[in-house]
C-alpha positions, 0 to 999 in steps of 0.5 A: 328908203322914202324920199318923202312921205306925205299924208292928208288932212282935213284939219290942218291946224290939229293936224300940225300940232299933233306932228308938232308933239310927235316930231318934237319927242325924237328931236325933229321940228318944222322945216317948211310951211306951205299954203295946205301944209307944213313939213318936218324934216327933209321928207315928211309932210301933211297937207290938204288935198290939192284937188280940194277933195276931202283927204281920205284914208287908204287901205294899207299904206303905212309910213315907217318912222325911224326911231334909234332905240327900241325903247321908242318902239313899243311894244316890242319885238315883231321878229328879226331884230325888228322892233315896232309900234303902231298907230294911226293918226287923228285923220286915221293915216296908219303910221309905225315907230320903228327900230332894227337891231 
């Protein structure tokens, strides 16, 4: 289970409208704004760095995106009832859409 989940930007203003967009197509808009960033729902954020530091992409994180029908996780069966799509990003965070069955 994850608590929260939160992933770097250096642009934050693109960075908000593309979360907007794909926040808003499963239901689940803007919960809280904060001076680096913006959160949706109970546990995912994006935010500039607060060491000031350029945000950067790590190499294997992956954050997994619970989604109710395996319509929404394309394209399709990984195994195991499990249904997923995978992305990146406009900063290059990994990022997956997910269904179980």
């Amino acid at each position: 289970m994850i608590g929260y989940t939160t992933v770097g930007t250096n642009d934050l203003p693109r960075a908000v409208a593309f979360y907007d967009a794909l926040f808003d197509s499963v239901g689940i808009g803007q919960l809280v704004k904060f001076e680096r960033g913006v959160g949706w729902g109970p546990s995912f954020a994006v935010m500039t760095p607060i060491n000031g530091q350029p945000a950067t992409v790590g190499n294997g994180p992956m954050i997994g995106l619970s989604v109710t029908t395996t319509d929404e996780g394309e394209p399709g069966p990984r195994g195991g009832g499990f249904y997923g799509a995978y992305f990146r990003d406009l900063d290059g965070n990994k990022l997956a859409a997910f269904c179980t069955m």
